[in-house]
C-alpha positions as protocol buffer text, in pm:
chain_id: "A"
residue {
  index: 1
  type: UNK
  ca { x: 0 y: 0 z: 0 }
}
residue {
  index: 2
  type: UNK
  ca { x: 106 y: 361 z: -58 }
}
residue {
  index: 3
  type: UNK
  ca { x: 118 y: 487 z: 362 }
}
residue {
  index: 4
  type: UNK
  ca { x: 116 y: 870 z: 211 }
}
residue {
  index: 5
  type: UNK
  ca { x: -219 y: 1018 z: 300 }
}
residue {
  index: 6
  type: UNK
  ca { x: -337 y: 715 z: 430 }
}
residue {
  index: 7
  type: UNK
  ca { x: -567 y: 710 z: 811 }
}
residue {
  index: 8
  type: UNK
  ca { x: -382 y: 518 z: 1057 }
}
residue {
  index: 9
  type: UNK
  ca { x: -493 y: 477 z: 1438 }
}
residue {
  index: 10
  type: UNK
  ca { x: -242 y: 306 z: 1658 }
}
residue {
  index: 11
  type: UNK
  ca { x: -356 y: 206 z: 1957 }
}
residue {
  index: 12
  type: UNK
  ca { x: -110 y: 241 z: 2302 }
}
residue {
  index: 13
  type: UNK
  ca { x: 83 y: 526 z: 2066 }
}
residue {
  index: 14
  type: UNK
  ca { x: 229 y: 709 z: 2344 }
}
residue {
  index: 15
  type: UNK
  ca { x: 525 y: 542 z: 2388 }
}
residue {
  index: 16
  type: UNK
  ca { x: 756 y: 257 z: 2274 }
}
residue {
  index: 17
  type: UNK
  ca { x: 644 y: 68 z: 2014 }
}
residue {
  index: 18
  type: UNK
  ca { x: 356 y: 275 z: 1974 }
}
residue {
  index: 19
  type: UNK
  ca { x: 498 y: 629 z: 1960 }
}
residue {
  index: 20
  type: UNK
  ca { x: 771 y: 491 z: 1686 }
}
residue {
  index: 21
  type: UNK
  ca { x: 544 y: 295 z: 1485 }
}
residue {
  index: 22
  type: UNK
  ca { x: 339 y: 661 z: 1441 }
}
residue {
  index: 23
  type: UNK
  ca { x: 642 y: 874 z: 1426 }
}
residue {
  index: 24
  type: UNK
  ca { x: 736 y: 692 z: 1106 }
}
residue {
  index: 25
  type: UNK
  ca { x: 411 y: 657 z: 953 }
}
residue {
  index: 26
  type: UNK
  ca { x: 382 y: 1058 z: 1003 }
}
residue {
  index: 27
  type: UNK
  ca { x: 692 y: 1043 z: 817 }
}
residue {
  index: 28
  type: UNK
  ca { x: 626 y: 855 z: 538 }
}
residue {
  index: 29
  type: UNK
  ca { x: 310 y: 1111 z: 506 }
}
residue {
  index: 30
  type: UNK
  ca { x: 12 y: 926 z: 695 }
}
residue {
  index: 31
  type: UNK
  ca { x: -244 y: 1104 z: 902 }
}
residue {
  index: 32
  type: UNK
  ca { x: -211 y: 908 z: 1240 }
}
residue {
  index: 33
  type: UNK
  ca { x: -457 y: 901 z: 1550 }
}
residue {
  index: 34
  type: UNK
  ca { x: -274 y: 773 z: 1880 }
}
residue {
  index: 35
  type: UNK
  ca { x: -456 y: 627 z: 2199 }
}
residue {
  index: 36
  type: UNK
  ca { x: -341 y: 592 z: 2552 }
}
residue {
  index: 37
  type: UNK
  ca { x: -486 y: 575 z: 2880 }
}
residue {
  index: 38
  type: UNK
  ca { x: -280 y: 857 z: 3015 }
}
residue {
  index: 39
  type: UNK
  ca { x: -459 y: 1150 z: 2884 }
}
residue {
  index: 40
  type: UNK
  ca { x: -204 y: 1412 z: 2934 }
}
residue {
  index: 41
  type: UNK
  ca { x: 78 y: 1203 z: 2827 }
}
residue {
  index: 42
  type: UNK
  ca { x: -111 y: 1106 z: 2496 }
}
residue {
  index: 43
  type: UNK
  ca { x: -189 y: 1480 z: 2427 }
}
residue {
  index: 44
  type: UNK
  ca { x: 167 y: 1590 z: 2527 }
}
residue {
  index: 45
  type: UNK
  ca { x: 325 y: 1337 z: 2269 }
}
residue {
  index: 46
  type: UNK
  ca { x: 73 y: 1357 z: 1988 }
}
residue {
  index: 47
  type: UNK
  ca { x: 172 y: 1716 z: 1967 }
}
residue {
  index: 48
  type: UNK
  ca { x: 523 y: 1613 z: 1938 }
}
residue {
  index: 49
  type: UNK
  ca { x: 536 y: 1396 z: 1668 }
}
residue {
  index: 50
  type: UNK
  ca { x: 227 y: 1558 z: 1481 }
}
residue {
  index: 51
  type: UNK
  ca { x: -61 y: 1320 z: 1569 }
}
residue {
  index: 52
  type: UNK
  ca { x: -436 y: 1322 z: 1710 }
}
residue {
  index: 53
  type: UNK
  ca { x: -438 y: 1188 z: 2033 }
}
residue {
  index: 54
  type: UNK
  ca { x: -721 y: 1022 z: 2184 }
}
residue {
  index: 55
  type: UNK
  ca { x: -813 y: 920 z: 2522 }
}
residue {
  index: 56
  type: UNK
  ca { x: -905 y: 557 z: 2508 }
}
residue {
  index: 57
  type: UNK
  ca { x: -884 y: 262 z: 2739 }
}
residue {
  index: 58
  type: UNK
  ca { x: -909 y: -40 z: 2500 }
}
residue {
  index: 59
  type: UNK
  ca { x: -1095 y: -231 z: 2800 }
}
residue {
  index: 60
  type: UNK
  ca { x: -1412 y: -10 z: 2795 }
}
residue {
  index: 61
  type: UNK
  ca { x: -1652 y: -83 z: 2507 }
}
residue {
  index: 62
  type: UNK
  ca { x: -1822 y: 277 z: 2530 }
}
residue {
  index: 63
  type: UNK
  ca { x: -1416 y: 432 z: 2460 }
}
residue {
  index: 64
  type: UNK
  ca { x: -1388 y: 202 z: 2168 }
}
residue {
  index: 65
  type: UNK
  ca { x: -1719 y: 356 z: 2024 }
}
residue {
  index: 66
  type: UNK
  ca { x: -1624 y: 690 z: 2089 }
}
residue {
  index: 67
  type: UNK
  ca { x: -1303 y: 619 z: 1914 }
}
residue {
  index: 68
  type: UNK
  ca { x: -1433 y: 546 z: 1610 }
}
residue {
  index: 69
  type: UNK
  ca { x: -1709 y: 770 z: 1596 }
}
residue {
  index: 70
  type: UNK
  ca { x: -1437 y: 1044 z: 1604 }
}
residue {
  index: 71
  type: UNK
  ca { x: -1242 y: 871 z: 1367 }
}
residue {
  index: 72
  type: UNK
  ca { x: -1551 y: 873 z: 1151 }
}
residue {
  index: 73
  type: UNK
  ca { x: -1669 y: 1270 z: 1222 }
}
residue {
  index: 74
  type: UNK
  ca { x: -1270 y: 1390 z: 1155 }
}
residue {
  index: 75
  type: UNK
  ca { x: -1173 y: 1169 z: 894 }
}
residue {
  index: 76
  type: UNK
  ca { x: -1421 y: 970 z: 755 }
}
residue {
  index: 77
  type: UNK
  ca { x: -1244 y: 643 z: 667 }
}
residue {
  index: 78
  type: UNK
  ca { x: -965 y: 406 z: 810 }
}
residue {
  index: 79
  type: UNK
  ca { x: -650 y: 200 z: 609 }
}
residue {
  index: 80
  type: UNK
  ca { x: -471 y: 93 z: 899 }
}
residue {
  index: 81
  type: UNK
  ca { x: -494 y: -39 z: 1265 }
}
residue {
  index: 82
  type: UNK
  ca { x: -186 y: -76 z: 1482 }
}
residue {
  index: 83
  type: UNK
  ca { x: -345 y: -263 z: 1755 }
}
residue {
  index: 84
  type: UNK
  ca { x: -46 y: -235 z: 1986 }
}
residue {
  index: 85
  type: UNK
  ca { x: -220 y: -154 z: 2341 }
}
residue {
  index: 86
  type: UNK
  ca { x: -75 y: -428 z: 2574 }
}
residue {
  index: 87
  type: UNK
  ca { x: 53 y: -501 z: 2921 }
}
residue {
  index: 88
  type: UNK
  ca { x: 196 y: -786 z: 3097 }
}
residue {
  index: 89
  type: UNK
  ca { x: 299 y: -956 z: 3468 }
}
residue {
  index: 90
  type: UNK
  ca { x: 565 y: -1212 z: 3588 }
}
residue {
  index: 91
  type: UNK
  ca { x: 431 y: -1437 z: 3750 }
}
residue {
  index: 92
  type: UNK
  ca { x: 475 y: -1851 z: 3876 }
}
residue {
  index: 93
  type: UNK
  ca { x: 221 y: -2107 z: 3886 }
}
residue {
  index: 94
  type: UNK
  ca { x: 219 y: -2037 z: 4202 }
}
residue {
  index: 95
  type: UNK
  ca { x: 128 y: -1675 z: 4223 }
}
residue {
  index: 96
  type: UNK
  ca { x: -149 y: -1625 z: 3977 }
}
residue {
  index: 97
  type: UNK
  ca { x: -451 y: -1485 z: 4047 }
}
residue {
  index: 98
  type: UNK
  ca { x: -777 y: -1522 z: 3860 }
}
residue {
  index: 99
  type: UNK
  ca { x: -809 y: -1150 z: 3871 }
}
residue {
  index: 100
  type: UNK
  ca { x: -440 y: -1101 z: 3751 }
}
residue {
  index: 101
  type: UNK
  ca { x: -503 y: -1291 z: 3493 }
}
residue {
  index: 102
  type: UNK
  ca { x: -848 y: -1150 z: 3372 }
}
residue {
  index: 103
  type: UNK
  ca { x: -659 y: -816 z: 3369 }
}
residue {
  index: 104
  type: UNK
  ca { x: -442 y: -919 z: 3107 }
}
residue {
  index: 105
  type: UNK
  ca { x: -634 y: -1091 z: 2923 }
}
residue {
  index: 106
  type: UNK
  ca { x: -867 y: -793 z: 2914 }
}
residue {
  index: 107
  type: UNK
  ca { x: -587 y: -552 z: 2711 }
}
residue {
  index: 108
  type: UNK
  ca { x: -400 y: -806 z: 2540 }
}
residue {
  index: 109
  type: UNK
  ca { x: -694 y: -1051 z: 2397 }
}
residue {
  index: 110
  type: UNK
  ca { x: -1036 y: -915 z: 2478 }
}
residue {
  index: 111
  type: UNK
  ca { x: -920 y: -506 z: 2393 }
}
residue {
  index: 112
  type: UNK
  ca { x: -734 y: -580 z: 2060 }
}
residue {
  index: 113
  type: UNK
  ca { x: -1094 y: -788 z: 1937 }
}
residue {
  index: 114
  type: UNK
  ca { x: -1303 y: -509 z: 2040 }
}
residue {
  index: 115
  type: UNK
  ca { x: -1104 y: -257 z: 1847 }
}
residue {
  index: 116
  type: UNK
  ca { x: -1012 y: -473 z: 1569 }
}
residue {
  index: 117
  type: UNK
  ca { x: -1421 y: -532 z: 1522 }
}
residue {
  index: 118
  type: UNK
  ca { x: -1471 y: -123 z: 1568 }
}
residue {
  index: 119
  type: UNK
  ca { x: -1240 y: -78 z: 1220 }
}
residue {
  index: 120
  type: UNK
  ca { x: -1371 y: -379 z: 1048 }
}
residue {
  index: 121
  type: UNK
  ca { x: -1687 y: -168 z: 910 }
}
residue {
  index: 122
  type: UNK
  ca { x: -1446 y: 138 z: 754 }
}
residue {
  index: 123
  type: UNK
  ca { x: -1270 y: -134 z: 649 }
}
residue {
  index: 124
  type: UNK
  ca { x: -1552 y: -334 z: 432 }
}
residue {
  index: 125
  type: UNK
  ca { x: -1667 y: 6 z: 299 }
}
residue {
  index: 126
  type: UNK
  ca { x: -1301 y: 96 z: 158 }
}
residue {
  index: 127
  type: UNK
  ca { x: -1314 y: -240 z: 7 }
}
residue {
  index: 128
  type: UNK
  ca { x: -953 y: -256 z: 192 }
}
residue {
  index: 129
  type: UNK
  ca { x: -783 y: -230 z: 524 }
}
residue {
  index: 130
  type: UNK
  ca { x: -501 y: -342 z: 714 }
}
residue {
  index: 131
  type: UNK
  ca { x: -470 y: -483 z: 1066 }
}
residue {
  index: 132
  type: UNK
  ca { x: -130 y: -508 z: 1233 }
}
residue {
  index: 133
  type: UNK
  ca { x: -163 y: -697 z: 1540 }
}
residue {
  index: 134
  type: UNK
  ca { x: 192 y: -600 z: 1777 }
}
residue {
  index: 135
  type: UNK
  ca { x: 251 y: -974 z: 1964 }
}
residue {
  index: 136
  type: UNK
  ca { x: 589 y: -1109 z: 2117 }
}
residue {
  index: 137
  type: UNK
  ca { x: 823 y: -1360 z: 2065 }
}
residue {
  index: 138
  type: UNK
  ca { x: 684 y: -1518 z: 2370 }
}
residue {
  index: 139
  type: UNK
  ca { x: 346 y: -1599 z: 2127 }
}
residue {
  index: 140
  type: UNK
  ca { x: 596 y: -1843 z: 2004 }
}
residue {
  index: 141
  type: UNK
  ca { x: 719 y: -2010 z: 2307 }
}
residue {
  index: 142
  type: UNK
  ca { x: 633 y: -1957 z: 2666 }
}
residue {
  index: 143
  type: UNK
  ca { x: 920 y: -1893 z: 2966 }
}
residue {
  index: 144
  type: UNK
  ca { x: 901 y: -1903 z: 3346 }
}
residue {
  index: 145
  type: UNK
  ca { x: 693 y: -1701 z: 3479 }
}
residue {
  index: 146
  type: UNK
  ca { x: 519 y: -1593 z: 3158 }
}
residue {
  index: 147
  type: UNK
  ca { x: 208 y: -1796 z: 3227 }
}
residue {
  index: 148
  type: UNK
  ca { x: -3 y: -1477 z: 3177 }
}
residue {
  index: 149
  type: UNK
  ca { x: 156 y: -1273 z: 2926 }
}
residue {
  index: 150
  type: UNK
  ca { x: 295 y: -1570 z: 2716 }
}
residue {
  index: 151
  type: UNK
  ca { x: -65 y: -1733 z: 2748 }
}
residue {
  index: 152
  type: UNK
  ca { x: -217 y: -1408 z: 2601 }
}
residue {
  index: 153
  type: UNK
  ca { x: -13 y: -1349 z: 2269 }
}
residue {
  index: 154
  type: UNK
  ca { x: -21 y: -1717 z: 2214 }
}
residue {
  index: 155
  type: UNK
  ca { x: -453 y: -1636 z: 2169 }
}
residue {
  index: 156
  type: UNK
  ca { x: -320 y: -1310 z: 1991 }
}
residue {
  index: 157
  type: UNK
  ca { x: -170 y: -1511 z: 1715 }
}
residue {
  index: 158
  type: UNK
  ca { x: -479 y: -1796 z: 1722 }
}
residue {
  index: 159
  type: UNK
  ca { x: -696 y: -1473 z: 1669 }
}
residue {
  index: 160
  type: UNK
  ca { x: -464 y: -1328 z: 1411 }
}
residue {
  index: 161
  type: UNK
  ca { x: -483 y: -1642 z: 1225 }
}
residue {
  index: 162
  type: UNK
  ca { x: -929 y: -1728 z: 1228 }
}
residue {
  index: 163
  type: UNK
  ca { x: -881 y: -1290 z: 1127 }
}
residue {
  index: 164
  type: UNK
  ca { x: -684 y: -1360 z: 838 }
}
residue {
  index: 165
  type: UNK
  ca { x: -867 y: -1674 z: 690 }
}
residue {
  index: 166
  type: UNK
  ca { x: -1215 y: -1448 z: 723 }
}
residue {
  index: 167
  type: UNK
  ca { x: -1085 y: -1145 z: 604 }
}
residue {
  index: 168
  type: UNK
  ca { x: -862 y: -1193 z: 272 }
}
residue {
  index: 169
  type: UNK
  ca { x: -1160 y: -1206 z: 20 }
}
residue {
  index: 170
  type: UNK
  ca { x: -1265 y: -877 z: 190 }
}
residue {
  index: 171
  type: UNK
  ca { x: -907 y: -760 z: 38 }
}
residue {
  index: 172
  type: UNK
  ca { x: -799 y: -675 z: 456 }
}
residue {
  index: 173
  type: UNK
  ca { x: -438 y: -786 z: 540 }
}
residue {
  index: 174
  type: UNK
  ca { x: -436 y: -936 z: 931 }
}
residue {
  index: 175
  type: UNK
  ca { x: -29 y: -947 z: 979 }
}
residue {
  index: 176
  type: UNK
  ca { x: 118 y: -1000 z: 1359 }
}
residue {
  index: 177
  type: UNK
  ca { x: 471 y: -907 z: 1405 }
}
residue {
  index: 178
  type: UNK
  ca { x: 671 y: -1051 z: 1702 }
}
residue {
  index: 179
  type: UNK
  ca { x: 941 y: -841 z: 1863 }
}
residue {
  index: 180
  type: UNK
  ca { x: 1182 y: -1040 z: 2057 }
}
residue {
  index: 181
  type: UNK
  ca { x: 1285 y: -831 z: 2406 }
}
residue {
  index: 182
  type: UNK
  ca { x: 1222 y: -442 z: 2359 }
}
residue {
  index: 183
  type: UNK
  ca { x: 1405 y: -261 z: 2654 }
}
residue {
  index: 184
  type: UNK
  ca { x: 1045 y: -5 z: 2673 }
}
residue {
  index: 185
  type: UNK
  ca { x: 772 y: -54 z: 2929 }
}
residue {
  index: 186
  type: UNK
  ca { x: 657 y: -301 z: 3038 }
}
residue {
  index: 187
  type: UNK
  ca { x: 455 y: -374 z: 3346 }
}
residue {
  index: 188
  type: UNK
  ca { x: 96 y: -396 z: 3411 }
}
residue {
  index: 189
  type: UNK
  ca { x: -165 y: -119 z: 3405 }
}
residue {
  index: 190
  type: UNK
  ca { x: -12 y: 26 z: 3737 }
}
residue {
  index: 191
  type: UNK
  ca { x: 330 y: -41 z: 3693 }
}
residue {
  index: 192
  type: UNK
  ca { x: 456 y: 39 z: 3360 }
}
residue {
  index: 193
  type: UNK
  ca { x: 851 y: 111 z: 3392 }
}
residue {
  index: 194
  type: UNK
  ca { x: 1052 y: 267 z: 3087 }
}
residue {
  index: 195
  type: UNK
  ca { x: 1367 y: 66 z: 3075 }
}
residue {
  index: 196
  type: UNK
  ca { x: 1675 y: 218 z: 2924 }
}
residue {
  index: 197
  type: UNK
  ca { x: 1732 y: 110 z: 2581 }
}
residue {
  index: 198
  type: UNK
  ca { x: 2014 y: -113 z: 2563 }
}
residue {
  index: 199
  type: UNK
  ca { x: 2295 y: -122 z: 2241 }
}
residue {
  index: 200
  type: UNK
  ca { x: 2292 y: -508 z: 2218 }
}
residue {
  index: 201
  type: UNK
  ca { x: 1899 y: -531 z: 2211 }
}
residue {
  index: 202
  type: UNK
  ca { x: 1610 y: -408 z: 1971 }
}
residue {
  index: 203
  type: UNK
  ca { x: 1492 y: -77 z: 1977 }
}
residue {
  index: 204
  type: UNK
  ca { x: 1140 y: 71 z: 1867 }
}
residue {
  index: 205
  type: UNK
  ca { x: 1249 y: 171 z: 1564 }
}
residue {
  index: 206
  type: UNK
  ca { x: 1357 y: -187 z: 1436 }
}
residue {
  index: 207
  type: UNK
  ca { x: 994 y: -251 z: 1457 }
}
residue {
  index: 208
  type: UNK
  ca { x: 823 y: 54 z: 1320 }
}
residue {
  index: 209
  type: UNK
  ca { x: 1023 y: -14 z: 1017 }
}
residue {
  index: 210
  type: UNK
  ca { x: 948 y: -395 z: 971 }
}
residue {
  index: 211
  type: UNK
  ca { x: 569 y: -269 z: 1083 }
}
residue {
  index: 212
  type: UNK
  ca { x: 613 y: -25 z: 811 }
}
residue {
  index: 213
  type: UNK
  ca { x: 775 y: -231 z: 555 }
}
residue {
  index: 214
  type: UNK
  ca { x: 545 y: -489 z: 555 }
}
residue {
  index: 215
  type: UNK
  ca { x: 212 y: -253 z: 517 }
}
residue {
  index: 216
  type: UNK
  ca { x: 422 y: -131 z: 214 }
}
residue {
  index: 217
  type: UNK
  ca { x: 422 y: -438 z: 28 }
}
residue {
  index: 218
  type: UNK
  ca { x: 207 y: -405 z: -316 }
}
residue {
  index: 219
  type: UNK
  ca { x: -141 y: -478 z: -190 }
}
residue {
  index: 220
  type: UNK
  ca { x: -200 y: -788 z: -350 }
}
residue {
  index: 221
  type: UNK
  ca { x: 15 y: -948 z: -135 }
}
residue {
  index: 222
  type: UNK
  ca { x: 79 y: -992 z: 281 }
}
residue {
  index: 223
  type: UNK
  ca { x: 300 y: -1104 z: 535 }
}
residue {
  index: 224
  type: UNK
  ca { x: 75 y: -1323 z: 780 }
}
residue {
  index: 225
  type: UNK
  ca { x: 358 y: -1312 z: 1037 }
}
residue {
  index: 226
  type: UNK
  ca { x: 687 y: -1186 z: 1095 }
}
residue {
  index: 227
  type: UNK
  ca { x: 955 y: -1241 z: 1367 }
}
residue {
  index: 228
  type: UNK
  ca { x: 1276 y: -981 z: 1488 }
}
residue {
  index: 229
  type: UNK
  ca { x: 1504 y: -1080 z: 1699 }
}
residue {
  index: 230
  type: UNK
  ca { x: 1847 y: -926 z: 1836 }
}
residue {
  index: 231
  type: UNK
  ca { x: 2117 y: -1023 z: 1668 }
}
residue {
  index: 232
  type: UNK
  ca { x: 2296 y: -1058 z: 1944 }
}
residue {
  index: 233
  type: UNK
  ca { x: 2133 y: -1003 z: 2281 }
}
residue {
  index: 234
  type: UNK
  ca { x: 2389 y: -1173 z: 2497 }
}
């Protein structure tokens, strides 16, 4: 697809992943909306790089409507969904909670469906779209203490898959990209710590641009699923 003057919402945009994958699509010339539940902090960096913020908590059904009914009063059409809101907890066996779990399940599975559904209509009237669904390496293969987190992108990538067999004749691309460790935040919806970036392991940018690169390829093609790791992370 041609990203210049494209619509773009990417959803946990205000920092990490997020704020890079919109940086560069501003760059390459798309109009991008950014969510967060931090209000000020989404404001504060949309006006840095050039987006629209909005306030959105990917849990609450009612935000996700009021998300795309602005999208639909300001710009009147979607191409592309960044559904990149996520959190995540260490925990054992041992120390899981039901309601520790529900909580991550609730961002990571249940808000990425709502909001993927919310674009799907912009999307059939286009008669295109593209959803970019932001996993983890650790959809691949779980880890101690990843019960939770590991448990949740592994249903990311079953529900990128059903998304992409129901989706192609409607001419949508469903593509899932798994960065291997990020040095950003991570944490759960109380306890999100920005971690220095380190020189040996990924930074936000390697993503953007693989996110990038693959919405770039000619439309009649897609890349279902693409993995980045460190070269050398050691």
């Amino acid at each position: 697809m041609n990203i210049k003057n494209s619509i773009a919402l990417v959803t946990g945009g205000n920092s990490g992943l997020g704020k890079a994958t919109a940086t560069l699509l501003i760059e390459k010339g798309a109009k991008v909306i950014i969510t967060g539940r931090d209000k000020n902090k989404t404001e504060q960096v949309a006006k840095e790089i050039g987006a629209t913020p909005f306030h959105c908590d990917v849990t609450s059904d009612e935000q996700i409507k009021s998300m795309y009914a602005f999208i639909e009063k300001e710009f009147g059409r979607l191409d592309i969904l960044i559904n990149n809101a996520g959190i995540g907890k260490r925990m054992t066996l041992a120390e899981i909670t039901r309601e520790e779990m529900q909580k991550i399940y609730e961002v990571n599975v249940f808000g990425a469906t709502m909001v993927a559904q919310g674009a799907l209509p912009f999307f059939q009237k286009l008669g295109a779209g593209n959803i970019v669904n932001i996993a983890s390496t650790a959809s691949l293969k779980g880890y101690p203490t990843g019960s939770i987190y590991a448990s949740s992108k592994f249903a990311l990538r079953g529900l990128t898959q059903c998304w992409q067999g129901e989706l192609r004749r409607d001419n949508i691309r469903v593509i899932q990209v798994n960065p291997s460790e990020v040095p950003t935040a991570f944490g759960d919806e109380k306890n999100r710590e920005e971690r220095a970036l380190e020189e040996n392991k990924l930074t936000p940018e390697e993503i953007a641009h693989t996110i990038v690169t693959a919405l770039e390829m000619d439309n009649r093609g897609y890349i279902p699923e693409v993995t980045v790791h460190a070269t050398n992370p050691f």
